[in-house]
C-alpha positions as CSV (number, residue, x, y, z in Angstrom):
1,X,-9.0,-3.1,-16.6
2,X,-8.9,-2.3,-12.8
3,X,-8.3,0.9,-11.3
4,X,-5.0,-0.4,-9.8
5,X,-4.2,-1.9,-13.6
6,X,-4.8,2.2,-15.0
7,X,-3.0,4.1,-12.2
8,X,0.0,2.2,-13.3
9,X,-0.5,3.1,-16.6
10,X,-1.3,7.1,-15.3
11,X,1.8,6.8,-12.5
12,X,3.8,5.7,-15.6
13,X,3.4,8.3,-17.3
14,X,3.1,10.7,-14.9
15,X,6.5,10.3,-13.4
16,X,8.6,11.4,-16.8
17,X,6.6,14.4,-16.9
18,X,6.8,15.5,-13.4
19,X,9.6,14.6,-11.9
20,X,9.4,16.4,-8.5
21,X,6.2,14.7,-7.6
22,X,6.8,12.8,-4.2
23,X,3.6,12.2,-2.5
24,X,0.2,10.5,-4.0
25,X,-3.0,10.2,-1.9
26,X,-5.4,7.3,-2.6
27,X,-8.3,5.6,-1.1
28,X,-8.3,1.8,0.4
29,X,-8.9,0.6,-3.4
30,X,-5.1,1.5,-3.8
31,X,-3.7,-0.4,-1.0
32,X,-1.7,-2.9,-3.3
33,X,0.4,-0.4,-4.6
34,X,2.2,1.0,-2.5
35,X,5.2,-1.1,-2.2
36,X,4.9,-0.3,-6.3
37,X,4.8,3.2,-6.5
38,X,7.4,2.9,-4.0
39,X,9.4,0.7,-6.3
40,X,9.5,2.0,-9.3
41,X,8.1,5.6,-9.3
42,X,10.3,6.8,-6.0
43,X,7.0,8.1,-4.3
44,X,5.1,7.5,-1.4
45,X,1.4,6.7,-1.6
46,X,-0.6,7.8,1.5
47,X,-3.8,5.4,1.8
48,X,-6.5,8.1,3.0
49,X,-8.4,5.7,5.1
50,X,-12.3,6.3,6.8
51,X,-11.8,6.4,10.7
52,X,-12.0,3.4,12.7
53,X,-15.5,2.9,14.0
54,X,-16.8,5.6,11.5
55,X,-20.9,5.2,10.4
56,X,-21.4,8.4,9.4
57,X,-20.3,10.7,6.3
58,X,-17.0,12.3,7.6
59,X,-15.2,14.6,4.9
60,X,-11.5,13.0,4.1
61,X,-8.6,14.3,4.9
62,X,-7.1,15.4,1.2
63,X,-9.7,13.7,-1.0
64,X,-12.6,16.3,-0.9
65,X,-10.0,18.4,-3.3
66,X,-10.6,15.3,-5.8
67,X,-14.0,15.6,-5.2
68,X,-14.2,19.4,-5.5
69,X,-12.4,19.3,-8.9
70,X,-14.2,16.6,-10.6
71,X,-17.2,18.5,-9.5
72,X,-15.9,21.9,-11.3
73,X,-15.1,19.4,-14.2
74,X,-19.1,17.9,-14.2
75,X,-20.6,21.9,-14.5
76,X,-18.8,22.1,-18.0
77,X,-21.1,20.2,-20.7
78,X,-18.0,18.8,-22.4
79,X,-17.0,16.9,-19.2
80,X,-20.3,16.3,-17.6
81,X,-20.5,13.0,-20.1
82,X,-18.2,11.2,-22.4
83,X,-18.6,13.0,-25.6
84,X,-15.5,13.0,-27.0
85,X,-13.9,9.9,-29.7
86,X,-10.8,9.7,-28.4
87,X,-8.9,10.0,-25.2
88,X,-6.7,12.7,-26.5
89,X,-9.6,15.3,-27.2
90,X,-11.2,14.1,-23.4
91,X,-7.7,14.9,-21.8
92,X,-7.4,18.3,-23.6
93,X,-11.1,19.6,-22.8
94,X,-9.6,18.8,-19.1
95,X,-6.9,21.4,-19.8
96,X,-9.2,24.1,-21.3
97,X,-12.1,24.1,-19.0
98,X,-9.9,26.0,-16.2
99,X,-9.5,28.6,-18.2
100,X,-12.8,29.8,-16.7
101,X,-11.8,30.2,-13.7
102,X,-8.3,31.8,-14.5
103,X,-9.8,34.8,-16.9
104,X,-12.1,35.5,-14.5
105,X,-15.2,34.7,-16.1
106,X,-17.8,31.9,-14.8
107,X,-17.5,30.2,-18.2
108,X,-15.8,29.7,-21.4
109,X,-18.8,30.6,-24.2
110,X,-17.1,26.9,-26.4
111,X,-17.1,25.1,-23.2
């Protein structure tokens, strides 16, 4: 499955449970969506796109708060590599491992 083929999947999903949701941001991999997501979820997508003429590392606008949260995800053990059996218990150790962060300690002792 691509990437494209999932985030229809995810967008699908996404969109009954959040309705409010207007705006997406996505990298050049998600170009062919947009008239998509503008089709049937009501949202725009914003392609996040490297600067023209760009050969060094710039930071993105938007998409280092991806990175920065899938980084907070990869210092939990649970998360770090694919233990889990199924999708359900991945999806719900992506809900508890904040939890950290919101008591105020730097880690939960079962995470």
């Amino acid at each position: 499955m691509q990437d494209w083929d999932g985030a229809k999947v995810v967008f699908g999903r996404v969109g009954r449970s959040l309705p409010r949701l207007a705006r997406v941001w996505a990298d050049a991999g998600y170009k062919a969506l947009v008239g998509w997501v503008t089709q049937c979820c009501r949202w725009f997508l914003d392609i996040v796109l490297k600067q023209a003429g760009q050969t060094t590392f710039v930071v993105q606008p938007w998409r280092w708060i991806v990175e920065r949260t899938f980084g907070w995800f990869g210092r939990y053990r649970r998360l770090s590599k694919d233990y889990e059996h199924s999708p359900k218990s991945s999806e719900a150790w992506i809900y508890i491992t904040p939890c950290a962060g919101f008591s105020g300690g730097s880690r939960c002792s079962f995470v």
